[in-house]
C-alpha positions in Angstrom: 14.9 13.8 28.6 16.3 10.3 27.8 14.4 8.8 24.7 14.6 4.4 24.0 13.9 2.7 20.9 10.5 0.8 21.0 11.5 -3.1 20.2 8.0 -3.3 18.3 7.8 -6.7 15.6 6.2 -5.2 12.9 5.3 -9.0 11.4 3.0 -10.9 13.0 3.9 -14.7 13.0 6.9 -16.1 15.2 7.3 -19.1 12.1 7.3 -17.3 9.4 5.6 -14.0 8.1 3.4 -13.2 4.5 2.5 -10.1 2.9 1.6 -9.2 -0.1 0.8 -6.1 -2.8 -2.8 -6.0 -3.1 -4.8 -3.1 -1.8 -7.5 -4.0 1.5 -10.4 -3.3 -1.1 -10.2 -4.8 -4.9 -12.9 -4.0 -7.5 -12.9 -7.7 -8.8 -15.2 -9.2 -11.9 -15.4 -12.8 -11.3 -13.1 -14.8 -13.6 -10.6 -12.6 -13.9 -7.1 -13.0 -12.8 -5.8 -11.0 -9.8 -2.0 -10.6 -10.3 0.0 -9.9 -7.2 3.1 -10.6 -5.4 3.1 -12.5 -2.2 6.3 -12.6 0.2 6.9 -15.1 2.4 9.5 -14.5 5.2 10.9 -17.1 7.5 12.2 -15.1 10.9 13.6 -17.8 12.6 17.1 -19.2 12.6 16.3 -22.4 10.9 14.6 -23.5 7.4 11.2 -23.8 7.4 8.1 -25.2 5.1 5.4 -23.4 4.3 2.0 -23.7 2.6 -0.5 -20.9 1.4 -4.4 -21.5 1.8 -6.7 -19.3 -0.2 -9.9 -19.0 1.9 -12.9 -16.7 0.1 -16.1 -16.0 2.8 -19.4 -14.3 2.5 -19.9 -12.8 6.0 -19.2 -15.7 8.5 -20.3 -18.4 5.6 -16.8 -19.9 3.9 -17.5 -20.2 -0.2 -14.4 -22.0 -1.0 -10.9 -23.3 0.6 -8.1 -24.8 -1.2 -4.2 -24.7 -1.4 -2.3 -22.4 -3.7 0.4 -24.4 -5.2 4.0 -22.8 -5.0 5.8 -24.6 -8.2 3.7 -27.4 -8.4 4.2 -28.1 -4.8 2.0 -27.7 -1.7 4.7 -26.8 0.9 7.8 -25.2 -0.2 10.8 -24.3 2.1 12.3 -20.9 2.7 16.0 -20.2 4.3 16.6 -19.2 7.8 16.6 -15.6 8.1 15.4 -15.0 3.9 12.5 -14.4 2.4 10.8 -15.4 -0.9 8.7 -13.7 -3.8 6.0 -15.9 -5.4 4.9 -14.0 -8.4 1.3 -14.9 -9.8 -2.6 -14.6 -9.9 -5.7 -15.8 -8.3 -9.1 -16.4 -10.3 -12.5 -17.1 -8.2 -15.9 -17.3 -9.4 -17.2 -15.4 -6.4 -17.2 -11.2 -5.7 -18.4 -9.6 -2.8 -16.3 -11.5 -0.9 -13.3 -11.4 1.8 -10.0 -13.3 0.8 -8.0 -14.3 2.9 -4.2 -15.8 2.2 -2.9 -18.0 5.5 0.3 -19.1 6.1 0.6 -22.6 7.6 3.8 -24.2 9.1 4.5 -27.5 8.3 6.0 -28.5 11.8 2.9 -27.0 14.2 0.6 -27.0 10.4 -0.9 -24.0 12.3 -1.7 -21.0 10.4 1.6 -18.2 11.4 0.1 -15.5 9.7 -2.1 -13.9 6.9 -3.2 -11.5 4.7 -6.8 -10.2 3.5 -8.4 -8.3 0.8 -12.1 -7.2 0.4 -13.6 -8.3 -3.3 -16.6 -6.6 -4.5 -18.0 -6.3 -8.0 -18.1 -3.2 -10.2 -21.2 -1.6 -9.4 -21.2 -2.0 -5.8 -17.8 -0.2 -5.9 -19.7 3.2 -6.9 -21.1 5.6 -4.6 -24.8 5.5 -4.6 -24.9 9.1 -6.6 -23.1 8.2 -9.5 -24.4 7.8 -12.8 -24.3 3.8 -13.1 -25.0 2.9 -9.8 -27.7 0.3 -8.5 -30.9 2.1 -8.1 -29.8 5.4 -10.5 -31.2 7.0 -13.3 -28.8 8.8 -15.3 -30.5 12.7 -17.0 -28.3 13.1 -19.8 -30.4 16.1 -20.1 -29.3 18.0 -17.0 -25.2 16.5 -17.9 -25.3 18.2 -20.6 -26.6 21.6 -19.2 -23.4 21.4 -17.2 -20.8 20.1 -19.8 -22.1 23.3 -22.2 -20.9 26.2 -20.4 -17.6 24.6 -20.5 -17.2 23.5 -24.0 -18.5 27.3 -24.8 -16.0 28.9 -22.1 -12.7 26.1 -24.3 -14.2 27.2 -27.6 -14.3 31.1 -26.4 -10.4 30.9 -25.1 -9.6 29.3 -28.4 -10.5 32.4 -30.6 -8.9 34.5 -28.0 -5.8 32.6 -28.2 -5.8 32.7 -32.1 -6.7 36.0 -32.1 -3.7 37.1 -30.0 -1.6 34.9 -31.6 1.1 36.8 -33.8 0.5 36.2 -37.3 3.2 34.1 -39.5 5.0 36.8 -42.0 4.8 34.6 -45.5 7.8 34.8 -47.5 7.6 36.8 -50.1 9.7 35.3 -53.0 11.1 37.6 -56.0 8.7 37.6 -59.0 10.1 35.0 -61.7 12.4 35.8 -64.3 11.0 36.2 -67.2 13.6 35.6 -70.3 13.3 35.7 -73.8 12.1 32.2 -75.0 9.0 32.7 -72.7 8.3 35.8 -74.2 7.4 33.8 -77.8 3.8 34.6 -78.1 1.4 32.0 -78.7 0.6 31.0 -81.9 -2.9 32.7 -83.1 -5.9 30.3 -82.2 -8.2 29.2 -84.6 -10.9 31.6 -85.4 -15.0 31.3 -86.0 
């Protein structure tokens, strides 16, 4: 049996490739800052320019576009062959939301590749059982018939732990020395 390596390009773009750190799915509060780390990758032989566009969509409806500036700059160039880090954060107004990061090339200024994330708020991040959740009522009654067989079961293996527990010997320390100056008696108190 004759086995051949698979020439498979993991990156997708043929100008230039981006990735980043964030997770597919992001619990995100609007106004907040998203830190992340975003690599940009230039596969070719020769030095290219790149821009990043930050695209946020409902569904098929587009809430916002712009550039991210890299530096103060719109485009920045990367060596042939090298890649770059660009270390910052993001801040929308929107949740529930895809982002989407694109990489555009200045030459063809034709997105090469990109990246996505899934923004939701807080409460839509929680499964529909769980105390909190849209549409829940939380019996604090019926949590704490749960949580008290526990805290008496912790409290129980306390005392059995303490009661198992060898006992400290005290030191005992030799009875003072009593020498002849503190043997004086006390003068005689005043009588009635």
């Amino acid at each position: 049996m004759k086995f051949e390596v698979m020439q498979i390009s993991v990156m997708a773009g043929k100008l230039g490739d981006i990735f980043w750190d964030l997770t597919p799915y992001i619990v995100y509060a609007p106004g907040y800052d998203i830190g992340c780390n975003i690599y940009v990758a230039n596969p070719t032989d020769t030095e290219k320019e790149y821009a990043l566009m930050a695209r946020l969509s409902r569904n098929t409806t587009l809430i916002s576009e712009e550039a991210i500036p890299v530096f103060g700059y719109t485009w920045f160039k990367v060596d042939p062959g090298d890649f770059i880090t660009l270390k910052g954060a993001l801040r929308f107004m929107e949740s529930n939301a895809d982002l989407t990061i694109s990489l555009v090339e200045r030459e063809t200024e034709e997105t090469t590749d990109s990246v996505a994330t899934r923004l939701v708020t807080s409460t839509a991040a929680l499964p529909p059982a769980w105390p909190g959740a849209p549409g829940t009522t939380t019996d604090w009654s019926s949590m704490l018939g749960m949580m008290m067989p526990m805290l008496m079961f912790a409290m129980f293996g306390m005392i059995m732990l303490s009661a198992f527990k060898p006992k400290e010997e005290k030191e005992q320390l030799p009875p003072p020395r009593v020498t002849e100056e503190r043997r004086r008696l006390l003068p005689p108190g005043r009588e009635r």
